[in-house]
C-alpha positions as a Python dict, from the first residue, in 0.01 Angstrom:
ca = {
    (1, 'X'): (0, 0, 0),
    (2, 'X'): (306, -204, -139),
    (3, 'X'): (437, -455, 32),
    (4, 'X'): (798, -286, -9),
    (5, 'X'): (645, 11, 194),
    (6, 'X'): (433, -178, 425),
    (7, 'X'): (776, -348, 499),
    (8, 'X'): (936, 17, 537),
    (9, 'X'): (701, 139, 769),
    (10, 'X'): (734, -168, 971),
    (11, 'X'): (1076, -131, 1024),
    (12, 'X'): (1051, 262, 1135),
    (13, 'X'): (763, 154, 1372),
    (14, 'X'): (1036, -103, 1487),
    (15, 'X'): (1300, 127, 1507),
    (16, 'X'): (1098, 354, 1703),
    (17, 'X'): (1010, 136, 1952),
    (18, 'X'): (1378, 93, 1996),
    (19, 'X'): (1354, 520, 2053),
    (20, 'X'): (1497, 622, 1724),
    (21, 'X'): (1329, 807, 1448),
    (22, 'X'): (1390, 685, 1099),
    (23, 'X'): (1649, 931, 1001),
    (24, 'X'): (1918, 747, 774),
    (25, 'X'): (1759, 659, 425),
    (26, 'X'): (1633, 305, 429),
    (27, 'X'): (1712, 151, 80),
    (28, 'X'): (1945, -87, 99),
    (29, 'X'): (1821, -468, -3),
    (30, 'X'): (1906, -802, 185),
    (31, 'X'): (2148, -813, -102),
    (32, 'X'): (2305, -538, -33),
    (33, 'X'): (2348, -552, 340),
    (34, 'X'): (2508, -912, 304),
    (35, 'X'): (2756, -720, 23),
    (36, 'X'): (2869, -451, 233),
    (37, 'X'): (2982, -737, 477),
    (38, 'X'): (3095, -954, 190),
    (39, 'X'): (3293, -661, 48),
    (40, 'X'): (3450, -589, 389),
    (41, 'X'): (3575, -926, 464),
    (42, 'X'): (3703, -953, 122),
    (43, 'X'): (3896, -1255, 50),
    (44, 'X'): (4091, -1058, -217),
    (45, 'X'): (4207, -803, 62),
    (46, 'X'): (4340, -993, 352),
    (47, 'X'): (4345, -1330, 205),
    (48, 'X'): (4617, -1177, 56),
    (49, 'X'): (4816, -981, 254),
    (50, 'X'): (4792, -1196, 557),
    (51, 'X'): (4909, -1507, 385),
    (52, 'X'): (5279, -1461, 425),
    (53, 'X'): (5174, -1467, 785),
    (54, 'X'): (4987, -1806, 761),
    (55, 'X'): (5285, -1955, 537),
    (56, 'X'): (5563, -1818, 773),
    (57, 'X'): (5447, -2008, 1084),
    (58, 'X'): (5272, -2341, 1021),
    (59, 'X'): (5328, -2393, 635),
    (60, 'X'): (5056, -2568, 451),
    (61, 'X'): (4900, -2692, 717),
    (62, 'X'): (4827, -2321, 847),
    (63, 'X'): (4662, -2265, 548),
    (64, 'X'): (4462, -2586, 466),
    (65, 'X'): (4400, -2692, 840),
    (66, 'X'): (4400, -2337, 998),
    (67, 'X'): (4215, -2146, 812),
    (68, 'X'): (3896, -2426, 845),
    (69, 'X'): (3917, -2356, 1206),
    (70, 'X'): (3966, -2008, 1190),
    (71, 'X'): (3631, -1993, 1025),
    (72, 'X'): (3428, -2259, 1189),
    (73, 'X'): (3501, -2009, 1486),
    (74, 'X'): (3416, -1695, 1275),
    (75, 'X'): (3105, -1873, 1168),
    (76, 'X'): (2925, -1975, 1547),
    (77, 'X'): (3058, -1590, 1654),
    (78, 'X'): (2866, -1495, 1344),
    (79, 'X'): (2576, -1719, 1464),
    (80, 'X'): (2501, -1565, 1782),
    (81, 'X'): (2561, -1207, 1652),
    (82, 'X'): (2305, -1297, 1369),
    (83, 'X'): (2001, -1377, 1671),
    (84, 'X'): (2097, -1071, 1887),
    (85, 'X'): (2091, -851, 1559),
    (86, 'X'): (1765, -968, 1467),
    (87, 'X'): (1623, -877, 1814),
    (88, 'X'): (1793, -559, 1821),
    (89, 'X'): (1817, -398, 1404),
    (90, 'X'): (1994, -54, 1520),
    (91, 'X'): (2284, 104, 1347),
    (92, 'X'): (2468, 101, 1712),
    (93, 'X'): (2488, -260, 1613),
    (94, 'X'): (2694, -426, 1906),
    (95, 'X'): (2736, -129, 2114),
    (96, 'X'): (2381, -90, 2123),
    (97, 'X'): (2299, -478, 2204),
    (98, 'X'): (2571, -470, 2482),
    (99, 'X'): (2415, -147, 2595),
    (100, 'X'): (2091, -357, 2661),
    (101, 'X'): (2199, -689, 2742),
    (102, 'X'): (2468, -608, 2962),
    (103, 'X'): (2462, -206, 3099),
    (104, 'X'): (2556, 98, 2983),
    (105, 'X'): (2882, 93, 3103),
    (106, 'X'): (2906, -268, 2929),
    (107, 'X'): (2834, -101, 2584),
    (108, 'X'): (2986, 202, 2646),
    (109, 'X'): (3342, -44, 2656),
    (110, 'X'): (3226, -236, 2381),
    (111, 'X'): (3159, 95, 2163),
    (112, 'X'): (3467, 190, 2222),
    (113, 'X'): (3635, -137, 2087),
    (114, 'X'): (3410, -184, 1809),
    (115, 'X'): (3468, 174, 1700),
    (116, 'X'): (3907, 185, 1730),
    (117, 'X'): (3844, -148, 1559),
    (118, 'X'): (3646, -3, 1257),
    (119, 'X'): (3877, 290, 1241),
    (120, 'X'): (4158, 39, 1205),
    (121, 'X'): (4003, -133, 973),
    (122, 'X'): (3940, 122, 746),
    (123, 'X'): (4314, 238, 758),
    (124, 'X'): (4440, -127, 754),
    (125, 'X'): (4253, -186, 388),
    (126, 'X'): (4314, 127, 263),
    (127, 'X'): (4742, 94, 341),
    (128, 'X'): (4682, -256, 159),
    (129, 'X'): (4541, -67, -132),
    (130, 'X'): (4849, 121, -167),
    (131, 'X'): (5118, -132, -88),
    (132, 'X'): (5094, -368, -206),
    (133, 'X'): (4835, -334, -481),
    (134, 'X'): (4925, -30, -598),
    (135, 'X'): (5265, -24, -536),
    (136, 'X'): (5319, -382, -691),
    (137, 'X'): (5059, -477, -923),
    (138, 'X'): (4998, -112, -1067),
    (139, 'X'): (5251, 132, -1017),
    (140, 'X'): (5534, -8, -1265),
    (141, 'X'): (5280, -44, -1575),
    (142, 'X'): (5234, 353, -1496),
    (143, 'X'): (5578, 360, -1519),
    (144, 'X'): (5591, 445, -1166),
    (145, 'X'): (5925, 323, -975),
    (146, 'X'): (5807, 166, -655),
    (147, 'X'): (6121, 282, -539),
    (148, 'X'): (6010, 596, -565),
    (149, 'X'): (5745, 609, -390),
    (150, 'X'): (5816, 722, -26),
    (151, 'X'): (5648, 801, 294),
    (152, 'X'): (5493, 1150, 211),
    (153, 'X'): (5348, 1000, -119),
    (154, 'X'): (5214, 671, 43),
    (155, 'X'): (5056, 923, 289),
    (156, 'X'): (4890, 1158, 19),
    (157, 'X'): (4748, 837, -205),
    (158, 'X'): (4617, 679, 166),
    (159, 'X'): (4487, 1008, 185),
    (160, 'X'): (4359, 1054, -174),
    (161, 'X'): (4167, 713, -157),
    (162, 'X'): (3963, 751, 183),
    (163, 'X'): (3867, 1124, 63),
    (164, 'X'): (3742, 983, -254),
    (165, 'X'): (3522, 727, -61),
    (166, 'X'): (3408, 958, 181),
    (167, 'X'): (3269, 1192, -85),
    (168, 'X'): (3091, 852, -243),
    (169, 'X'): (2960, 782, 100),
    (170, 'X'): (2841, 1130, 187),
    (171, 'X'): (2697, 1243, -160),
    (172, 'X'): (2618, 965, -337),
    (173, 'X'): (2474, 705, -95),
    (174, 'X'): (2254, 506, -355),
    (175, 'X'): (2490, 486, -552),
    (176, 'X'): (2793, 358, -331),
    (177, 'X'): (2509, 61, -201),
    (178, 'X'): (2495, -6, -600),
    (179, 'X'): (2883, 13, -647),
    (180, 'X'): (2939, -295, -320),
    (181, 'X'): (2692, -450, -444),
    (182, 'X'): (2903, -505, -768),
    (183, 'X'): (3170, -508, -533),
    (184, 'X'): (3039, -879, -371),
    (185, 'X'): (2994, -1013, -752),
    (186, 'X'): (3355, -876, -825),
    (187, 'X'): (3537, -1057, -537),
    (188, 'X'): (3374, -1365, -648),
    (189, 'X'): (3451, -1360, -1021),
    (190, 'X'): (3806, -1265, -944),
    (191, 'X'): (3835, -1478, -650),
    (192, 'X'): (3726, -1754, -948),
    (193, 'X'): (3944, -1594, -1204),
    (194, 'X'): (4263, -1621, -1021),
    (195, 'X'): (4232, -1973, -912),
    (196, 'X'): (4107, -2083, -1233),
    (197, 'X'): (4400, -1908, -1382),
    (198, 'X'): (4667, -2030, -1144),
    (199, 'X'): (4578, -2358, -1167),
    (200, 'X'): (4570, -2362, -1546),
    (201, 'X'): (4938, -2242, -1600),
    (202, 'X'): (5090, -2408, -1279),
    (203, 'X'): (5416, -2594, -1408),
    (204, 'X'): (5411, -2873, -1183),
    (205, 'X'): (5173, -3130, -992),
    (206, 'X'): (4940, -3053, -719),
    (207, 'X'): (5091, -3257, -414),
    (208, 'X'): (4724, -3180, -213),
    (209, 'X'): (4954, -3298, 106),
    (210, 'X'): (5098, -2972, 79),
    (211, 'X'): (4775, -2901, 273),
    (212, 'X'): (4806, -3086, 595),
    (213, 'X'): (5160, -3090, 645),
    (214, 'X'): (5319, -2903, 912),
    (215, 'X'): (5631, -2714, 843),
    (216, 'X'): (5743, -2497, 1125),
    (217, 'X'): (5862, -2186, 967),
    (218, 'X'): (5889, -1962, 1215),
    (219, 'X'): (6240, -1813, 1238),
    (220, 'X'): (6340, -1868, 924),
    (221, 'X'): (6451, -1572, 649),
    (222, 'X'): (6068, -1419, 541),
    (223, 'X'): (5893, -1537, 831),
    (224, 'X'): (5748, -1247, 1046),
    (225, 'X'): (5716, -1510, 1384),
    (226, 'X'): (6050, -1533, 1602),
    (227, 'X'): (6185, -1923, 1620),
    (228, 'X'): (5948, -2139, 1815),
    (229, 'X'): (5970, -2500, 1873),
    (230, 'X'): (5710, -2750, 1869),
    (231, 'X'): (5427, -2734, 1646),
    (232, 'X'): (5126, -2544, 1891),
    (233, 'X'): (5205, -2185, 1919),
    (234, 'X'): (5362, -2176, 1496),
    (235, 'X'): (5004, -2315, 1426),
    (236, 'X'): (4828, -2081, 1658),
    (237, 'X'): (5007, -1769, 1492),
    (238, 'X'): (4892, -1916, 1147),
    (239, 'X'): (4505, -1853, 1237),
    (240, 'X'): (4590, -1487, 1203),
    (241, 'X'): (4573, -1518, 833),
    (242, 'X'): (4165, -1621, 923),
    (243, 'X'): (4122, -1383, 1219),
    (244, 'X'): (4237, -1088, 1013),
    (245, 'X'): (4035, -1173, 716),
    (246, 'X'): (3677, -1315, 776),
    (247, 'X'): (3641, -970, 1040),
    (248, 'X'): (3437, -669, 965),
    (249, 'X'): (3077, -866, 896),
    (250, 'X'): (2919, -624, 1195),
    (251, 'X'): (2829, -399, 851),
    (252, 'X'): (2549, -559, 846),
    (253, 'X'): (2466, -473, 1170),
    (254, 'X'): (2535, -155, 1132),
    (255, 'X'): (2367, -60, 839),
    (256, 'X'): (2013, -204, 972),
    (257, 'X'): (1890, 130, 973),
    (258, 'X'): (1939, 107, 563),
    (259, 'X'): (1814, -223, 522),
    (260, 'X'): (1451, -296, 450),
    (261, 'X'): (1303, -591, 642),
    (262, 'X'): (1603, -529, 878),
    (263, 'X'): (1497, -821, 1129),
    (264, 'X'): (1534, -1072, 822),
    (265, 'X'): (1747, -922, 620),
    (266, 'X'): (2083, -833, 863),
    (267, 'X'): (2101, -1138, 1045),
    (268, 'X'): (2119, -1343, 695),
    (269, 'X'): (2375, -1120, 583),
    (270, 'X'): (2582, -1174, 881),
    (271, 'X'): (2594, -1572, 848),
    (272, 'X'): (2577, -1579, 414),
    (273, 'X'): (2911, -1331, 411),
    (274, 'X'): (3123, -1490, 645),
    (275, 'X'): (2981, -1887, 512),
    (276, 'X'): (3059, -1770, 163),
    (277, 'X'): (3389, -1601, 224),
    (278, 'X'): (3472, -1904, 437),
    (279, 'X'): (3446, -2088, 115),
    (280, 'X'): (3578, -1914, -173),
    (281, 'X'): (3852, -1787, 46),
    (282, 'X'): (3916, -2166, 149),
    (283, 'X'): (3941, -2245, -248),
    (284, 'X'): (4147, -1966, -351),
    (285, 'X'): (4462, -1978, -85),
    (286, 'X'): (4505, -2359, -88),
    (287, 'X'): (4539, -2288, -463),
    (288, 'X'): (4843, -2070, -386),
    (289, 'X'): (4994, -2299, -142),
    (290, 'X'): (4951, -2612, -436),
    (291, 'X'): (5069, -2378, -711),
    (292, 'X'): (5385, -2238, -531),
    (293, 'X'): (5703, -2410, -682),
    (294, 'X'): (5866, -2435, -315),
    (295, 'X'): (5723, -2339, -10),
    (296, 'X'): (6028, -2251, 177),
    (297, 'X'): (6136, -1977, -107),
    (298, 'X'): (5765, -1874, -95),
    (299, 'X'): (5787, -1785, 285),
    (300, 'X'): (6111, -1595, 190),
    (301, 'X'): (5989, -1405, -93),
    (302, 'X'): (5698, -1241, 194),
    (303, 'X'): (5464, -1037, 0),
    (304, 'X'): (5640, -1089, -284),
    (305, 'X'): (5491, -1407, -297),
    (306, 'X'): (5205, -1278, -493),
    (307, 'X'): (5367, -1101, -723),
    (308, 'X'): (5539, -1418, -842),
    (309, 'X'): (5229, -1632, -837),
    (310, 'X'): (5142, -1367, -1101),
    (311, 'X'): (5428, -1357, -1283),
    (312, 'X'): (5315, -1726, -1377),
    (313, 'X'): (5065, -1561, -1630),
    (314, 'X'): (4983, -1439, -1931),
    (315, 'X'): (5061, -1032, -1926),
    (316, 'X'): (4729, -923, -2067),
    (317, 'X'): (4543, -1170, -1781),
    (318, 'X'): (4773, -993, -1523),
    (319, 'X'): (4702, -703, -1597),
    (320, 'X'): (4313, -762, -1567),
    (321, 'X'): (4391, -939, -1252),
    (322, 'X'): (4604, -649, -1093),
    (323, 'X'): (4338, -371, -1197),
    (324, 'X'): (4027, -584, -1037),
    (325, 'X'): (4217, -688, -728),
    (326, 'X'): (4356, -315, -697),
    (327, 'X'): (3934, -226, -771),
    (328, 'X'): (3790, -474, -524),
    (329, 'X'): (4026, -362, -244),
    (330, 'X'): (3937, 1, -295),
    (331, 'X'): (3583, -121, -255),
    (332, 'X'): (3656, -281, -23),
    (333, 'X'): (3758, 21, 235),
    (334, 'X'): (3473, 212, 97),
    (335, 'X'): (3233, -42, 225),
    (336, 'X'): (3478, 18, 602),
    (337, 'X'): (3485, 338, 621),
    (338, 'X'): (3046, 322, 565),
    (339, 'X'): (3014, 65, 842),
    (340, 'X'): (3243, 299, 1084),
    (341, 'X'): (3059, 629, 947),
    (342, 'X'): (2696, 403, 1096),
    (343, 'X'): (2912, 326, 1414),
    (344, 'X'): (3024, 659, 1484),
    (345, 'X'): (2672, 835, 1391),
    (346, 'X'): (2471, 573, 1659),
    (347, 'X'): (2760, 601, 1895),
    (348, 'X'): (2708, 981, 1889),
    (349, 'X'): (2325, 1003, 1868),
    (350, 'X'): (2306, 845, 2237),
    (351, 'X'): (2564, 1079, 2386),
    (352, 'X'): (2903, 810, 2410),
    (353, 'X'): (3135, 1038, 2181),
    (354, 'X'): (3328, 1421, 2220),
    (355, 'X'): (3131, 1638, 2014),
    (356, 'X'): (2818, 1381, 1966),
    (357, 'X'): (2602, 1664, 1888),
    (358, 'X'): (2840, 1743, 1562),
    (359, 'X'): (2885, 1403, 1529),
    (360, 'X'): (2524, 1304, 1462),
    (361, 'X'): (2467, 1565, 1246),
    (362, 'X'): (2288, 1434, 960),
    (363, 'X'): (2251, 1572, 603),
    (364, 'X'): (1851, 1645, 544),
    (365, 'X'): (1858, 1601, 183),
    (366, 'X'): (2076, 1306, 171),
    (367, 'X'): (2017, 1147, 481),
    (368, 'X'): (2402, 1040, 519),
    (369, 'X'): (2586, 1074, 832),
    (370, 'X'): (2793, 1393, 719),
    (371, 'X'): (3023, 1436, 1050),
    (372, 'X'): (3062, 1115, 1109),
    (373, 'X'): (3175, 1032, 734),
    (374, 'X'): (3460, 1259, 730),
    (375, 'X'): (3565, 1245, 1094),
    (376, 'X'): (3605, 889, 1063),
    (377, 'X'): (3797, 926, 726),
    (378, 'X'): (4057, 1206, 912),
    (379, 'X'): (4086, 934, 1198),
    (380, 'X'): (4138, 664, 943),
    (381, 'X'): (4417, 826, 746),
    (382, 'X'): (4603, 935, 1105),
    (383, 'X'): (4640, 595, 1256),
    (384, 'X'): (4842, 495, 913),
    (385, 'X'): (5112, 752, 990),
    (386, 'X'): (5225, 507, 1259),
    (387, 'X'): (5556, 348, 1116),
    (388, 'X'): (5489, -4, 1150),
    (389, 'X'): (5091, 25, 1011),
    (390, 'X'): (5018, -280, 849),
    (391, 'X'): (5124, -519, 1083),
    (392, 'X'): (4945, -326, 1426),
    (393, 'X'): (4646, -223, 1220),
    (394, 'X'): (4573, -562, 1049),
    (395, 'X'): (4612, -742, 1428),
    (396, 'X'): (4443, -466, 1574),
    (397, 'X'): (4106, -446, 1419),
    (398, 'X'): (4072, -788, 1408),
    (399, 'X'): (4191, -804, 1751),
    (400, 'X'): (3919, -545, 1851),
    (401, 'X'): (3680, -595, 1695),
    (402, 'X'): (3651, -976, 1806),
    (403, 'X'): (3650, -867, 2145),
    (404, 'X'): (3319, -626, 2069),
    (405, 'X'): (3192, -925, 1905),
    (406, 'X'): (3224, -1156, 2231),
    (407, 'X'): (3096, -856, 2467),
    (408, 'X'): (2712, -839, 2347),
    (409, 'X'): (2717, -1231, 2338),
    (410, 'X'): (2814, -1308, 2636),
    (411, 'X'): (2601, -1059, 2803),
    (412, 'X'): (2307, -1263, 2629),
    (413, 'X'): (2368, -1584, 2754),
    (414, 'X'): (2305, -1396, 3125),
    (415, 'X'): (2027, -1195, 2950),
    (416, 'X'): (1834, -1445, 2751),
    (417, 'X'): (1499, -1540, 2931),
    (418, 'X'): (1547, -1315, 3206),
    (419, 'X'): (1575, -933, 3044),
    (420, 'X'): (1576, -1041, 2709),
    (421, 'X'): (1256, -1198, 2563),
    (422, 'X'): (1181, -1072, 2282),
    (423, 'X'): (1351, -1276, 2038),
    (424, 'X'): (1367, -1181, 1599),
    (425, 'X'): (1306, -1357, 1331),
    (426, 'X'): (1614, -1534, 1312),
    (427, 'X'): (1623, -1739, 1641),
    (428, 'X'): (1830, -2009, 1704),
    (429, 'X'): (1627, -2159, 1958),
    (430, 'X'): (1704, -2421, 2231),
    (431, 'X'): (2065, -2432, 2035),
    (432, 'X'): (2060, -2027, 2153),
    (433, 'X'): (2288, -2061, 2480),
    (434, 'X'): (2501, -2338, 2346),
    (435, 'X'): (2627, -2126, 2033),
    (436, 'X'): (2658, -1826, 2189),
    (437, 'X'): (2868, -1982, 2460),
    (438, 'X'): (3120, -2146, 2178),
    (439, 'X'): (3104, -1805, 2049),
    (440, 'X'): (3229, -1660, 2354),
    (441, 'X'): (3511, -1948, 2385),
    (442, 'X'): (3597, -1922, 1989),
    (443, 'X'): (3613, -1543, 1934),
    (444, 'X'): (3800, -1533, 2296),
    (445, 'X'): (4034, -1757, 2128),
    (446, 'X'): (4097, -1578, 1846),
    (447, 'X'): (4137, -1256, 2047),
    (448, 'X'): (4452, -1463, 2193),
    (449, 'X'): (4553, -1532, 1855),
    (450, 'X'): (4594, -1190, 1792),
    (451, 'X'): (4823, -1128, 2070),
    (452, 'X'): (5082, -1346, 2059),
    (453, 'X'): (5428, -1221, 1981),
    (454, 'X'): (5544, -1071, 1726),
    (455, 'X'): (5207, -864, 1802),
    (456, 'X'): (5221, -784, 2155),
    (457, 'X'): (5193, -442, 2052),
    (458, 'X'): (4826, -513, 2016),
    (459, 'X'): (4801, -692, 2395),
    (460, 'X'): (5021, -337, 2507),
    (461, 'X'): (4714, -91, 2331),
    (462, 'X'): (4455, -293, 2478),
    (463, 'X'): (4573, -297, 2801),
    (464, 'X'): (4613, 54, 2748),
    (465, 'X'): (4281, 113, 2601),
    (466, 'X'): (4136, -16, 2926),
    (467, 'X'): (4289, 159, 3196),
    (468, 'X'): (4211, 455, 2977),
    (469, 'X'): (3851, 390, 2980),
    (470, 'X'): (3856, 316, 3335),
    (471, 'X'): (4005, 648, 3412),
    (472, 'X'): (3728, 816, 3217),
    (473, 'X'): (3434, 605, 3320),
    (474, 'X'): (3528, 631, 3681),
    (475, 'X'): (3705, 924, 3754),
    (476, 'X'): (3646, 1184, 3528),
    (477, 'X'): (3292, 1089, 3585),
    (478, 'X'): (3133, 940, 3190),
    (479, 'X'): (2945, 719, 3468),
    (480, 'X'): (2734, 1003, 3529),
    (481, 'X'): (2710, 1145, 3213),
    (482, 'X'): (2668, 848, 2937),
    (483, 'X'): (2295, 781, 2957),
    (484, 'X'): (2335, 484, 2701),
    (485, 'X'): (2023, 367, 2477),
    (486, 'X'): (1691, 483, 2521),
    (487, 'X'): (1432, 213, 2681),
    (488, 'X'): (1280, 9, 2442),
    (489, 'X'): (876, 20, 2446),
    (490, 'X'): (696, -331, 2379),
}
C-alpha cells in the first residue's frame, strides 16, 4: 500500500472515530487546504475595499501601525484554532470543537455565528466583485457606463457570479481545488505586481513617516467614521481594515474532511495563510499609503482611491492588473461559498439546521455537498439585497465570525487536561493555555472593533441574533431536540 493511501485510510479511521463515515471526497493536498484559506482572506479583496476605512480614521498610522496589530491578533487566534483543529479534523470545524469542548448548546450558538458569518462572507466578496471591480476596473473598457448599471443589474451579475461558482463547486470539485490553488499563486504575483508597479511610476518620494503618523480623519469629506477627538477610538476604527481582511481562514477547518493527512495538514494551513497574508498584505497597502500624492484628497476620493492609484500606470499594465484583481476576487468567493457549503453540510449532518436531512444530502458520484452548495448560494445572493450591503456585510462576517473563533477557544482553556486529552499533531504545548487565552482577549477585541459606530448595525443584529437563539433553544424547545456531535471513541 502507498503511503498516500495508507495516509487516506488513516484519516477515515480518524474520522470515524469522531462518528462520521468518509463521505466527502478526500483529495485536497496541504497545499490546497492552506489556498482555499489563502484565497479567502485575499489581500487583493478586502485589502482593498476596506482601506478607505483604515485611511478615513487614523491615516497612515492606521495602516502601517494598525494593521501589524490587527494581525499579530489574527495570528495567536489563528494559533489556538490551529491545536484544537488538529485534535478535532471535522468539516463542522468550530461548531463541532465547541460542540465538544464546551456543550451542545455551546456549539449549537457558535454554529450559528460561524454559519451567518460565512454566508456574509460569501455575499460581502461577491458585492466587491461587482462594485467595485467590475464596475470600476472593467465595466468602462466593455464600454459599459457605470452609470448605468443599477440595482436590478448589480443584483443579476451578484447573482450570475455565485451561480457560476456553485456549479464549479457542485460539479467540478477537483477541479475548483485546482483553480484556488492557482488562485493562492495569483494573489501573490499580483499582490507583487501592483506594488512593484506602483512603486516604479510613483512621481514623488517615499516619506516612510507617512507610516506612523497619526492623522485623525474622522469627520472629514470621504471619511465613513463620524468626528471623534483624540487619537484612541479613530485608531481603533482603523483595525477594521485588518479585522475584515485576514477573516475567513476556518476553510481550512472546514475542508478537513478533503484534506489528506488532515491532522497535519489543516492546522498548517490555518497559521501559513493568515502569516503570509499578514505579510504581503503588510507590503502592498503601505505601498498605497507612500505612493498616494496627498493623503487628505486620498481619504476624499473613498474607493476611488484605487482607481487613481491606477490611473498612475501604463494602460496595457492596467488593464492586466484590473482583469487579475477582478479574477482573484471571483476566486476568491468561490473558495467562500465552498467553506460555507462544508459548514452548512456538517451543521446539517448532526441535526442543528431546518431541513438537515435535505441539507446533507450528498451527491454519490461526486461526493459534493449538493443542498448545501446551492442553498448557501440562494442565502448568499439574498443578504446583498439589503441597501446598505457592503458596509453591514464586510463588518458583519468579520464581526461573526471572530466571535465563533473565540467560542471553541475559550471553551478549551476550561477543557484542556480535564475533557480534552487527546491532543494532534500540532500542539502547542505548555504555551497551550497562554495563547489561547490572548486569543480569547485579541479576537474579543477585535469583535469590539467591529462594533463601534458607524457599525452599530452589526452590535443591533447580534444582539438580535441572540435573543433569537435563546427563544429557540429555550422555548421552542431545540434543547431537546439538537443532539449535537456524536461521542468520540478512543
Amino acid at each position: 500500500m502507498s503511503e498516500s493511501n495508507q495516509a487516506l485510510d488513516q484519516d477515515a479511521i480518524e474520522l470515524n472515530k469522531m462518528g462520521y463515515e468518509q463521505e466527502l471526497l478526500r483529495h485536497m493536498s496541504g497545499f490546497s487546504n492552506f489556498a482555499i484559506s489563502f484565497s479567502i482572506i485575499c489581500i487583493l479583496a478586502g485589502g482593498i475595499t476596506a482601506f478607505p476605512q483604515a485611511l478615513g480614521a487614523g491615516g497612515g498610522a492606521s495602516v502601517g501601525v494598525g494593521w501589524l496589530l490587527g494581525a499579530l491578533f489574527a495570528t495567536i487566534v489563528a494559533l489556538a484554532m490551529a491545536q484544537i483543529s488538529s485534535s478535532f479534523p471535522t468539516a463542522g470545524g468550530l461548531y463541532h470543537w465547541s460542540s465538544i469542548l464546551g456543550g451542545k448548546g455551546y456549539g449549537w450558538c457558535t454554529a450559528w455565528f460561524n454559519l451567518l458569518g460565512l454566508i456574509f462572507v460569501v455575499a460581502s466578496v461577491n458585492f466587491g466583485v461587482y462594485d467595485p471591480f467590475f464596475k470600476t476596473l472593467i465595466a468602462p473598457s466593455l464600454g459599459i457606463d457605470p452609470a448605468g448599471l443599477d440595482f436590478f443589474k448589480q443584483t443579476l451579475f451578484i447573482a450570475g457570479i455565485t451561480t457560476v461558482q456553485a456549479l464549479l463547486i457542485y460539479r467540478f470539485p477537483k477541479f475548483t481545488t485546482k483553480i484556488t490553488d492557482i488562485a493562492g499563486y495569483l494573489i501573490m504575483a499580483l499582490g507583487g505586481l501592483l506594488t512593484l508597479s506602483l512603486l516604479a511610476y510613483n512621481q514623488h518620494g517615499l516619506d516612510f513617516s507617512r507610516l506612523f503618523t497619526f492623522t485623525n480623519f474622522t469627520g472629514v469629506d470621504g471619511s465613513v467614521w463620524p468626528k471623534t477627538e483624540g487619537m484612541f477610538y479613530p485608531f481603533l476604527s482603523g483595525l477594521l481594515l485588518t479585522v475584515y481582511t485576514i477573516t475567513g481562514f476556518d476553510a481550512s477547518a472546514h475542508t478537513s474532511e478533503e484534506t489528506r493527512d488532515a491532522a497535519r495538514a489543516v492546522p498548517k494551513g490555518i497559521v501559513t495563510s493568515v502569516i503570509y497574508s499578514a505579510i504581503f498584505g503588510y507590503i502592498m497597502i503601505c505601498t498605497f499609503v507612500l505612493v498616494m500624492p496627498d493623503l487628505a484628497a486620498g481619504v476624499k476620493q473613498g474607493m476611488g482611491f484605487f482607481d487613481a492609484l491606477l490611473g498612475s500606470l501604463p494602460t496595457g499594465l492596467r488593464a492586466v492588473l484590473g482583469v487579475g484583481i477582478f479574477l482573484v476576487n471571483f476566486l476568491c468567493g468561490l473558495a467562500c461559498l465552498t467553506s460555507c457549503s462544508r459548514m452548512m453540510f456538517a451543521f446539517a449532518r448532526d441535526g442543528g439546521l431546518p431541513a438537515s436531512s435535505f441539507l446533507r444530502k450528498i451527491d454519490l458520484t461526486l461526493k459534493t455537498p449538493i443542498a448545501a452548495v446551492w442553498v448557501s448560494a440562494i442565502l448568499a445572493v439574498a443578504a446583498t439585497l439589503y441597501g446598505d450591503a457592503f458596509v453591514v456585510l464586510s463588518t458583519g462576517c468579520a464581526v461573526f465570525l471572530y466571535i465563533s473563533y473565540v467560542m471553541p477557544t475559550a471553551a478549551g482553556i476550561f477543557a484542556e487536561g480535564k475533557t480534552w486529552i487527546h491532543k494532534g499533531p500540532f500542539n502547542l504545548g505548555g504555551l497551550s493555555k497562554v495563547i489561547a487565552s490572548l486569543a480569547v482577549v485579541g479576537g474579543g477585541f477585535l469583535v469590539f472593533v467591529g462594533i463601534q459606530p458607524p457599525n452599530e448595525k452589526v452590535l443591533y443584529l447580534t444582539l438580535a441574533m441572540l435573543a433569537v437563539m435563546a427563544l429557540f433553544w429555550f422555548v421552542f424547545g431545540e434543547n431537546k431536540r439538537f443532539k449535537g456531535p456524536p461521542a468520540i471513541q478512543e
